[in-house]
MMTF fields as JSON, N, C-alpha, C and O atoms, coordinates in Angstrom:
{
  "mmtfVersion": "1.0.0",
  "mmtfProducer": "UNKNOWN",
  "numBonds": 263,
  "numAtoms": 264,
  "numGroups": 66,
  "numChains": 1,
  "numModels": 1,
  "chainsPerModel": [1],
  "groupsPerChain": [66],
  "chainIdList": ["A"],
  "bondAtomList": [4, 2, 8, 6, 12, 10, 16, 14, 20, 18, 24, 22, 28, 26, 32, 30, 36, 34, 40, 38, 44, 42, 48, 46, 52, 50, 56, 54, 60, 58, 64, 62, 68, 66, 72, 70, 76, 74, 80, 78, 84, 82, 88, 86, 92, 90, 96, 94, 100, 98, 104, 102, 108, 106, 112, 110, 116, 114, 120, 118, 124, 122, 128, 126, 132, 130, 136, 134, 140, 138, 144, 142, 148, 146, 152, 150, 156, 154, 160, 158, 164, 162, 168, 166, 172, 170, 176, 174, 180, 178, 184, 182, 188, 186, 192, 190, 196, 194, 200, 198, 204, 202, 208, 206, 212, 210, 216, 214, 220, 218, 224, 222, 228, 226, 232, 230, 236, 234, 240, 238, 244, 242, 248, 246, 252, 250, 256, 254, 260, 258],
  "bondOrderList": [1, 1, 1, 1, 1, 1, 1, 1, 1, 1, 1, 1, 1, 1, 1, 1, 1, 1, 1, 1, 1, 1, 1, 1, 1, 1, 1, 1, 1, 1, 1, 1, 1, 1, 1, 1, 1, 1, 1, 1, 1, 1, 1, 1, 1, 1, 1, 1, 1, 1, 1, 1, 1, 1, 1, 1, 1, 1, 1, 1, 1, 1, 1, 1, 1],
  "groupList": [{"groupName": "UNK", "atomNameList": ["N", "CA", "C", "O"], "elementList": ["N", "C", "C", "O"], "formalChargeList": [0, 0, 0, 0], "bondAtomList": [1, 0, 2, 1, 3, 2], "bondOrderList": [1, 1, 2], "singleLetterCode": "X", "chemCompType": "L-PEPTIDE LINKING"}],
  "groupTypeList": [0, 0, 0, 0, 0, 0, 0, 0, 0, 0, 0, 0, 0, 0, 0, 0, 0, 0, 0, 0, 0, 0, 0, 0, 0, 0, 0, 0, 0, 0, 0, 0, 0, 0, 0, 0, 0, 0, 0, 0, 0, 0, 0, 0, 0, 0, 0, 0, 0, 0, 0, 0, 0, 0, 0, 0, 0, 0, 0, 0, 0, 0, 0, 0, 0, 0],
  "groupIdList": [1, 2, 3, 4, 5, 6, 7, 8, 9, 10, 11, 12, 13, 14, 15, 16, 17, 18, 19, 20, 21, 22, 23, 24, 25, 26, 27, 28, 29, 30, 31, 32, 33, 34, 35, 36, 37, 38, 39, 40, 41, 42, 43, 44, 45, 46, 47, 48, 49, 50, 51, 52, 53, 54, 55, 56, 57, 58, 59, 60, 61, 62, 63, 64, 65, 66],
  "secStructList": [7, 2, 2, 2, 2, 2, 2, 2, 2, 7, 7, 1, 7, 7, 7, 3, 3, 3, 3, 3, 6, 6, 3, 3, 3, 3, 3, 3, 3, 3, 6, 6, 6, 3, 3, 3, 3, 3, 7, 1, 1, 5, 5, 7, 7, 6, 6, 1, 7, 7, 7, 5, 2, 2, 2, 2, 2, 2, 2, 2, 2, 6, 6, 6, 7, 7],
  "xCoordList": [115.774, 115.604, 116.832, 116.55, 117.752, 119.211, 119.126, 118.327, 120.035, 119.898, 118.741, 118.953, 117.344, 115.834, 115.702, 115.371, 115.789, 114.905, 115.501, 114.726, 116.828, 117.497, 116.779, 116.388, 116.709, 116.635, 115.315, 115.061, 114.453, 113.153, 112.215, 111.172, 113.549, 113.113, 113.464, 112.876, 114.648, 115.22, 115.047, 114.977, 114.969, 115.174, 116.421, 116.563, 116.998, 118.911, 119.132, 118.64, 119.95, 120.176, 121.679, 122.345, 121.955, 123.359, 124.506, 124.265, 125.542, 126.564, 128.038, 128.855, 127.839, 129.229, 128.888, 127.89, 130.315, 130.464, 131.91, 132.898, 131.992, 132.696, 133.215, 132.299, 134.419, 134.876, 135.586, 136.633, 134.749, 135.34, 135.414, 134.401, 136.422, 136.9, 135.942, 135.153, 136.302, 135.637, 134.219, 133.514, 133.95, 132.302, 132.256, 132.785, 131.527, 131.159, 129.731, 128.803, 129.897, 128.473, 128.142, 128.936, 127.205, 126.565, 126.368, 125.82, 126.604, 126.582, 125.258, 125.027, 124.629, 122.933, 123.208, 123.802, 123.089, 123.292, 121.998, 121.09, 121.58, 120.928, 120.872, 121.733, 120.496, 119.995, 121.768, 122.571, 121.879, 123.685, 124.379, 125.136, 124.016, 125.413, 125.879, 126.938, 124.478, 124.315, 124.49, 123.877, 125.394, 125.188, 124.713, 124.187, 124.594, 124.039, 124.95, 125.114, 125.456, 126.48, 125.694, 125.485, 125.098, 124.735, 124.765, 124.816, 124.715, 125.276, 125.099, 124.701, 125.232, 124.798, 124.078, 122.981, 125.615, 125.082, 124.619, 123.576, 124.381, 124.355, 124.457, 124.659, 124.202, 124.482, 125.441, 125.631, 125.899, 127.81, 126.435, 125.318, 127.218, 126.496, 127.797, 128.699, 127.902, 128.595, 130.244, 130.476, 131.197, 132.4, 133.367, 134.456, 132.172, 132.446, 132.289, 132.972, 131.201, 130.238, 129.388, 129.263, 129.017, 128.14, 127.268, 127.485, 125.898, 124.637, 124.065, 123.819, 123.746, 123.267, 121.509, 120.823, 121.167, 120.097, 118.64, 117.446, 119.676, 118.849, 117.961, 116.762, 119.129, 119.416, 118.256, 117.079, 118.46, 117.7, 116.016, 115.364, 115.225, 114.461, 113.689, 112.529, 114.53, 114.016, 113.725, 112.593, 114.832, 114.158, 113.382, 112.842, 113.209, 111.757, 110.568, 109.499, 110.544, 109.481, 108.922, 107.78, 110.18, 110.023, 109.493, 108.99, 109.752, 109.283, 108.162, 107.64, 107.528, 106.35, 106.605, 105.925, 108.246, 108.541, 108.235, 108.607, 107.417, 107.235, 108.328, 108.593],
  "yCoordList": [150.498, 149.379, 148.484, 147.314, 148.684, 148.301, 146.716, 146.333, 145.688, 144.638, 143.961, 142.77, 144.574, 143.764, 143.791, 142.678, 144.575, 143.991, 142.673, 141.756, 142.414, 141.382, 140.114, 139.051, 140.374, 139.744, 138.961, 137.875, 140.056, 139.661, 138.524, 137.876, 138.806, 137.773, 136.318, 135.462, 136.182, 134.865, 134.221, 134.858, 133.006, 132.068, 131.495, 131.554, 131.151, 130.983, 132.259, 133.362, 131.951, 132.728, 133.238, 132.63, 134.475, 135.054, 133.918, 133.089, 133.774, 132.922, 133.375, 132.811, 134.856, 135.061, 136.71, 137.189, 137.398, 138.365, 138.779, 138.151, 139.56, 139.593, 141.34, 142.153, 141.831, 143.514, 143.405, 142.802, 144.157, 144.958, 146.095, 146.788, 146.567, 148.01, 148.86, 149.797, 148.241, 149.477, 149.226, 149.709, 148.249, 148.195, 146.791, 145.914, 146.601, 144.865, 144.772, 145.581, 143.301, 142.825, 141.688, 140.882, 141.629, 140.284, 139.242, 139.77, 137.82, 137.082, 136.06, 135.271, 136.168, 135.028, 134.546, 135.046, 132.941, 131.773, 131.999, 132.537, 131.928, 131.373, 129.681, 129.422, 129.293, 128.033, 127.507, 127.834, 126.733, 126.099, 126.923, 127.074, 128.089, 128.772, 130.243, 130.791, 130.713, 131.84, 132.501, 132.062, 133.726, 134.334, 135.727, 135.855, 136.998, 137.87, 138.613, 138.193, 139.804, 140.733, 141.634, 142.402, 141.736, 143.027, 143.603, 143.11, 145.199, 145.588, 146.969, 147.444, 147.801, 148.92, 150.137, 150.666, 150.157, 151.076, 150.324, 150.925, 149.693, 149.064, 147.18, 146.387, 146.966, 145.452, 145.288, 146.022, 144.252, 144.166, 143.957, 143.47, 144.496, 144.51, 143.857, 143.521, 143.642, 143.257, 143.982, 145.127, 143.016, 143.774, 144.491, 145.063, 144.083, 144.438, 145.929, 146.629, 146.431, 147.769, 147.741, 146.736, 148.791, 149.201, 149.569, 150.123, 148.877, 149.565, 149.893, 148.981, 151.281, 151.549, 151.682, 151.907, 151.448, 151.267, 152.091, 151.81, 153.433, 154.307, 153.742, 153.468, 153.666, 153.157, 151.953, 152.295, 150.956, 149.671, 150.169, 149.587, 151.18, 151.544, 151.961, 151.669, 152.684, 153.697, 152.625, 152.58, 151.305, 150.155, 149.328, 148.421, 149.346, 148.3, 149.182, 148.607, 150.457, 151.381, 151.296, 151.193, 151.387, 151.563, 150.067, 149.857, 149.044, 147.903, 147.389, 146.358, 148.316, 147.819, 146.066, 145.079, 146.213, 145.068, 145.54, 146.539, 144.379, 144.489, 143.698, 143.492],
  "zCoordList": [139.438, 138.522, 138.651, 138.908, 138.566, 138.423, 138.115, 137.26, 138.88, 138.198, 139.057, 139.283, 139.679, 139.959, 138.896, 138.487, 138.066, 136.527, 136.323, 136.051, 136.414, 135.75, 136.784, 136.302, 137.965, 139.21, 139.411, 139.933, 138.71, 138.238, 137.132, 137.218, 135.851, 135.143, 135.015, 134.352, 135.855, 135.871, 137.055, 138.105, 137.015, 138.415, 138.995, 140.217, 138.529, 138.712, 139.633, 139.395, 140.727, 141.525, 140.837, 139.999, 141.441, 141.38, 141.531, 142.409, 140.916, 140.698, 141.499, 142.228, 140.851, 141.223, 140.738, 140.199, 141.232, 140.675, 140.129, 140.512, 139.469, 138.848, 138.572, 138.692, 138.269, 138.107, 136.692, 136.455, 135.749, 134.621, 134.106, 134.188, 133.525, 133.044, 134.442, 134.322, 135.53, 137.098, 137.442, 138.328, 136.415, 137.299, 137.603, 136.92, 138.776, 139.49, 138.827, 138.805, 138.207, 137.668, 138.285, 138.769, 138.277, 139.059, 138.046, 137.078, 137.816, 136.966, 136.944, 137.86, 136.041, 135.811, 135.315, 134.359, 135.391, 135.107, 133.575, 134.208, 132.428, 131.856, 131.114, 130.273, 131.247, 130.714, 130.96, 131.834, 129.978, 129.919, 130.147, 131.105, 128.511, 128.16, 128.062, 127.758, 128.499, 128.631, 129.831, 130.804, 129.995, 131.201, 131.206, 130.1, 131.929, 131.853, 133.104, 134.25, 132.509, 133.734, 133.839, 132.9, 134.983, 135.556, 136.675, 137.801, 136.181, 137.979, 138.123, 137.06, 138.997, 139.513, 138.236, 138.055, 137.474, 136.342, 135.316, 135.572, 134.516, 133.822, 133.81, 134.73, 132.267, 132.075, 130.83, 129.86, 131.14, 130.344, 128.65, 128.475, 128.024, 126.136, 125.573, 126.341, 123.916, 123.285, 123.149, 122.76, 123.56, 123.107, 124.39, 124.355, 125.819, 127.015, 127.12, 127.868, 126.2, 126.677, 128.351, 129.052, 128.597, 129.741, 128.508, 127.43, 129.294, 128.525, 129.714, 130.504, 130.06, 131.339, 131.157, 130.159, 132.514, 132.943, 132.28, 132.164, 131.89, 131.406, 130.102, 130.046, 128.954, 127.773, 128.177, 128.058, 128.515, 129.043, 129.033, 128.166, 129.895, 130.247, 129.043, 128.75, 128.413, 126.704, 125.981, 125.499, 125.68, 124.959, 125.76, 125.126, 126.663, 126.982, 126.954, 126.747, 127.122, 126.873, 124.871, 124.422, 124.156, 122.959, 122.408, 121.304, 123.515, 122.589, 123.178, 122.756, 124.581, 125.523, 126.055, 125.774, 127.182, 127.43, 129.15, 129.764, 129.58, 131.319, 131.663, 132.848]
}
C-alpha cells in the first residue's frame, strides 16, 4: 500500500522529498496549502508523528474508505 494509496488519490505529482526524525517522506502538493508527507512506513500525522500504514488500513476499513 505504502504511499500508492497516497499516489492514488491525488493528481499533483511528488514535489520533493524530504527526512524526519529517520524517515524520508514524499511531499503532495494539495490544493495551495496543503501538503501531505508520505513514505515507506507511514504518513507524517499531527505534531510530526508516523502514522503507519497499518494504522491507515484499520481506519479506512473502519470507515469503508476505497
Amino acid at each position: 500500500m505504502k504511499t500508492k494509496l497516497v499516489k492514488e488519490s491525488l493528481d499533483e505529482p511528488i514535489n520533493e522529498t524530504i527526512k524526519m526524525k529517520g524517515h524520508d517522506y514524499d511531499v503532495f502538493k494539495i490544493g495551495n496549502l496543503s501538503n501531505i508527507f508520505a513514505g515507506r512506513e507511514g504518513i507524517l500525522g499531527k505534531d510530526g508523528e508516523l502514522i503507519s500504514w497499518d494504522i491507515i488500513k484499520q481506519l479506512m476499513q473502519k470507515f469503508n474508505v476505497r
